[in-house]
Wavefront OBJ file of the C-alpha trace (Angstrom):
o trace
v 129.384 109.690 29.608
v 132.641 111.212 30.886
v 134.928 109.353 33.768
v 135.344 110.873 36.538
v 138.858 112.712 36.960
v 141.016 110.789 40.094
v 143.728 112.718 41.882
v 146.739 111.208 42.015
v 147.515 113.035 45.284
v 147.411 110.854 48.694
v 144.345 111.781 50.646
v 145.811 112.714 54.287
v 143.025 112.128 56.906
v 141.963 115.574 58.722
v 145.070 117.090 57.038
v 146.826 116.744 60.418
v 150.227 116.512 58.642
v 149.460 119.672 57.167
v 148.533 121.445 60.403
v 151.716 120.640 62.925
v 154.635 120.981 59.957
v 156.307 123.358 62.202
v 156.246 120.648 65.334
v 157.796 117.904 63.305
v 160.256 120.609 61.982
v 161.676 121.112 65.594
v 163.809 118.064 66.415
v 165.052 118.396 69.945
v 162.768 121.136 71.132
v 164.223 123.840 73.653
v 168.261 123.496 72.491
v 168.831 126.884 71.349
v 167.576 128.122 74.348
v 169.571 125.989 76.148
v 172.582 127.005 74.276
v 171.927 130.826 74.168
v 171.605 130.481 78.482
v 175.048 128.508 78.305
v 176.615 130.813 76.421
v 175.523 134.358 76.800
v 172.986 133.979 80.087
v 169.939 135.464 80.862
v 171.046 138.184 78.970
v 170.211 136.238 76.198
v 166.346 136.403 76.683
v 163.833 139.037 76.622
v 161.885 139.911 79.743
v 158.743 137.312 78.224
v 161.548 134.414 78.085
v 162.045 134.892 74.461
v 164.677 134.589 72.557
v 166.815 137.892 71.535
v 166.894 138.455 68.005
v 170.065 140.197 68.991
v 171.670 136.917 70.342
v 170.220 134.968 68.209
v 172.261 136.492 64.987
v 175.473 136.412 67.101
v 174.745 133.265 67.641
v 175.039 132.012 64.388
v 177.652 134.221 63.501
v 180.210 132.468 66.610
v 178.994 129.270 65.616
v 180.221 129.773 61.614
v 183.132 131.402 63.043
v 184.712 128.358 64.700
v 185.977 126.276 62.001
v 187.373 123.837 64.548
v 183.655 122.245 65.353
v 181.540 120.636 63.026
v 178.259 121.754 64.446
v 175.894 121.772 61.582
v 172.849 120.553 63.680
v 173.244 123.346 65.763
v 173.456 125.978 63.130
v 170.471 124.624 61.490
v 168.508 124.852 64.590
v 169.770 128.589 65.101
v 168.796 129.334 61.188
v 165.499 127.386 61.796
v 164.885 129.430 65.163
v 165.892 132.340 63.229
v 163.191 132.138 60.744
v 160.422 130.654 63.129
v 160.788 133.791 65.236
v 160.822 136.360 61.501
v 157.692 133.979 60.504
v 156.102 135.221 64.163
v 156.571 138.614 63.302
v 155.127 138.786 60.192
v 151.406 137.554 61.459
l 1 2 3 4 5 6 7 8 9 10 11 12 13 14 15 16 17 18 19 20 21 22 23 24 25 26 27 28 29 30 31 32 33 34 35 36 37 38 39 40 41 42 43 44 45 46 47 48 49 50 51 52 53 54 55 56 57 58 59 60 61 62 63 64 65 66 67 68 69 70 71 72 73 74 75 76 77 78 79 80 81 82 83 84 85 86 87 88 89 90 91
Protein backbone atom coordinates (compact mmCIF):
# COMPACT_ATOMS: atom_id res chain seq x y z
CA UNK A 1 0.00 0.00 0.00
CA UNK A 2 1.17 3.55 -0.78
CA UNK A 3 1.30 6.48 2.11
CA UNK A 4 -0.56 9.04 1.71
CA UNK A 5 1.30 12.29 0.34
CA UNK A 6 1.18 15.29 3.37
CA UNK A 7 1.54 18.91 2.37
CA UNK A 8 3.93 20.64 3.99
CA UNK A 9 1.94 23.87 3.50
CA UNK A 10 0.07 25.40 6.75
CA UNK A 11 -3.63 24.83 6.42
CA UNK A 12 -5.18 28.52 6.93
CA UNK A 13 -8.79 28.13 8.27
CA UNK A 14 -11.49 29.61 5.65
CA UNK A 15 -8.47 31.10 3.80
CA UNK A 16 -9.37 34.44 5.43
CA UNK A 17 -5.70 35.56 5.20
CA UNK A 18 -5.95 34.99 1.68
CA UNK A 19 -9.13 36.99 1.14
CA UNK A 20 -8.35 40.62 2.97
CA UNK A 21 -4.36 40.79 1.75
CA UNK A 22 -5.15 44.13 0.43
CA UNK A 23 -6.69 45.35 4.07
CA UNK A 24 -3.65 44.28 5.99
CA UNK A 25 -1.58 45.91 3.13
CA UNK A 26 -3.06 49.42 4.03
CA UNK A 27 -1.42 50.55 7.28
CA UNK A 28 -2.93 53.83 8.31
CA UNK A 29 -5.95 53.83 6.06
CA UNK A 30 -7.14 57.29 4.52
CA UNK A 31 -3.40 59.23 4.64
CA UNK A 32 -2.96 59.87 1.11
CA UNK A 33 -6.11 61.33 0.96
CA UNK A 34 -5.41 63.27 3.70
CA UNK A 35 -2.22 64.43 2.25
CA UNK A 36 -3.44 65.03 -1.38
CA UNK A 37 -6.45 67.54 0.47
CA UNK A 38 -3.44 69.23 2.43
CA UNK A 39 -1.56 69.76 -0.31
CA UNK A 40 -3.35 70.29 -3.54
CA UNK A 41 -7.27 70.58 -2.14
CA UNK A 42 -10.28 69.42 -3.41
CA UNK A 43 -8.81 69.74 -6.57
CA UNK A 44 -7.16 66.76 -5.79
CA UNK A 45 -10.30 64.45 -5.99
CA UNK A 46 -12.62 63.44 -8.60
CA UNK A 47 -16.28 64.40 -8.40
CA UNK A 48 -16.97 60.46 -6.69
CA UNK A 49 -14.25 61.46 -3.89
CA UNK A 50 -11.60 59.56 -5.61
CA UNK A 51 -8.38 60.05 -5.87
CA UNK A 52 -6.87 61.83 -9.19
CA UNK A 53 -4.59 59.72 -10.98
CA UNK A 54 -3.34 63.08 -12.08
CA UNK A 55 -2.38 64.12 -8.45
CA UNK A 56 -1.60 61.14 -7.48
CA UNK A 57 1.68 60.88 -9.94
CA UNK A 58 2.60 64.48 -8.93
CA UNK A 59 2.39 63.40 -5.84
CA UNK A 60 5.02 61.10 -5.83
CA UNK A 61 7.02 62.98 -8.06
CA UNK A 62 7.17 66.28 -5.17
CA UNK A 63 7.64 63.84 -2.62
CA UNK A 64 11.06 62.21 -4.45
CA UNK A 65 11.86 65.65 -5.30
CA UNK A 66 12.54 66.94 -1.78
CA UNK A 67 15.68 65.43 -0.74
CA UNK A 68 15.52 67.35 2.52
CA UNK A 69 12.65 64.84 4.09
CA UNK A 70 13.02 61.37 4.64
CA UNK A 71 9.48 60.35 3.93
CA UNK A 72 9.67 56.84 2.75
CA UNK A 73 6.36 55.75 4.48
CA UNK A 74 4.67 58.21 2.64
CA UNK A 75 6.00 57.40 -0.74
CA UNK A 76 5.23 53.85 -0.23
CA UNK A 77 1.72 54.60 0.56
CA UNK A 78 1.49 56.91 -2.67
CA UNK A 79 3.23 53.88 -4.82
CA UNK A 80 0.87 51.42 -2.97
CA UNK A 81 -2.24 53.81 -3.70
CA UNK A 82 -0.85 54.09 -7.05
CA UNK A 83 -1.10 50.52 -7.90
CA UNK A 84 -4.36 49.74 -5.81
CA UNK A 85 -6.16 52.30 -7.96
CA UNK A 86 -4.20 50.62 -11.69
CA UNK A 87 -5.29 47.09 -10.00
CA UNK A 88 -9.12 48.76 -9.93
CA UNK A 89 -8.93 49.52 -13.38
CA UNK A 90 -7.95 46.52 -14.73
CA UNK A 91 -11.20 44.41 -13.34
Amino acid sequence: MRKKRTSTRKKTRHNSSKKKWIQKSIKRPGRVERYLLRTYGRKALNKDGTISMVYLNKAIEDVKADPRKNRKHLLNALYEARRLKRMKRRK
